[in-house]
C-alpha positions in Angstrom: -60.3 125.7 -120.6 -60.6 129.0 -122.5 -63.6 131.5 -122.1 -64.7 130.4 -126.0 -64.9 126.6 -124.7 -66.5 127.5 -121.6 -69.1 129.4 -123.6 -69.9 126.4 -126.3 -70.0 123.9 -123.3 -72.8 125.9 -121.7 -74.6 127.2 -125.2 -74.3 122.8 -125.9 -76.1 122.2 -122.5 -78.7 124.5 -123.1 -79.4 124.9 -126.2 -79.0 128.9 -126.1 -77.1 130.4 -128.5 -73.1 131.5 -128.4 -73.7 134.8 -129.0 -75.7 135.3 -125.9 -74.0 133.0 -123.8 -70.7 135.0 -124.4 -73.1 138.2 -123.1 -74.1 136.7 -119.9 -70.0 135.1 -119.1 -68.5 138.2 -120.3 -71.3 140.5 -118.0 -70.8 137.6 -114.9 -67.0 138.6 -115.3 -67.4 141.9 -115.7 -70.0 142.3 -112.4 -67.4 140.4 -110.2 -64.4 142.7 -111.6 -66.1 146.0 -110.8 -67.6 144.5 -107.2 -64.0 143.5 -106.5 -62.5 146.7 -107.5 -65.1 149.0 -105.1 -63.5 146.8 -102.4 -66.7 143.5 -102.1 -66.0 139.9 -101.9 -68.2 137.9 -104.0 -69.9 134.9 -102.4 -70.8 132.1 -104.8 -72.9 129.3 -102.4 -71.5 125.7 -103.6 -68.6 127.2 -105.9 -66.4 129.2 -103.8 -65.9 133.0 -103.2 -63.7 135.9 -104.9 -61.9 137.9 -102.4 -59.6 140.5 -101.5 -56.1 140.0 -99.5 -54.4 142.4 -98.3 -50.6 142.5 -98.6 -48.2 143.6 -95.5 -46.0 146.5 -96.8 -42.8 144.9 -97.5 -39.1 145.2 -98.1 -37.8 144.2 -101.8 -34.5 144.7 -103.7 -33.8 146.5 -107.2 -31.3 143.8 -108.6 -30.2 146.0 -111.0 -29.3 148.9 -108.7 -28.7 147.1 -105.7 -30.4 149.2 -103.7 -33.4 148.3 -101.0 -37.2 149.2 -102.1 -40.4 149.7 -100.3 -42.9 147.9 -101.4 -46.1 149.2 -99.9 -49.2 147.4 -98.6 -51.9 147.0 -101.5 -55.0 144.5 -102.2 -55.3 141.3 -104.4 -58.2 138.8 -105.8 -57.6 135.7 -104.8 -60.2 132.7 -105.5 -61.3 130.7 -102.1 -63.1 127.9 -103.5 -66.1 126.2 -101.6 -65.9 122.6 -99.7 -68.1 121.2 -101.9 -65.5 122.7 -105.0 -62.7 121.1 -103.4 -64.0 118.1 -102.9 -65.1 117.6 -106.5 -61.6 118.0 -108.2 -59.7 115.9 -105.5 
C-alpha cells in the first residue's frame, strides 16, 4: 500500500478531503522522523512503537580491495509493532 492509497482510504472513511489528509500523513511522518532523529522512540498505544537500535561496531570486508574494514557502531529505526498489531495480521 502506497502513501496516495493510504491517504484516499482514510479521506473515503471520513469524508475529509485528499488534500488535507496528505497534510496530516505527510506532518505524522514528518514528527516521527525528526523525534527519531533527536534520538526519542515513538510510542503508539495499540499500534506498535518506532525505535532506535543500536549497532555493535563491527568487522566487514572491502571485496573489491580485499582488505578488512571497521565498521563503526551507529543507530537505526526499526518498527516494534504492538500485541494487539501482531495479532491482527496473523
Amino acid at each position: 500500500m502506497t502513501k496516495a492509497e493510504i491517504v484516499a482510504e482514510i479521506a473515503g472513511k471520513t469524508g475529509i478531503e485528499k488534500g488535507l489528509v496528505m497534510t496530516v500523513v505527510e506532518n505524522f511522518m514528518e514528527v516521527v522522523k525528526s523525534s527519531m532523529a533527536k534520538g526519542n522512540n515513538v510510542y503508539l498505544r495499540g499500534f506498535g512503537s518506532f525505535i532506535i537500535k543500536t549497532r555493535a561496531e563491527k568487522t566487514g570486508r572491502n571485496m573489491s580491495q580485499n582488505i578488512a574494514i571497521t565498521i563503526p557502531a551507529h543507530n537505526i529505526p526499526a518498527f516494534k509493532p504492538a500485541k494487539v498489531f501482531m495479532n491482527a495480521v496473523k
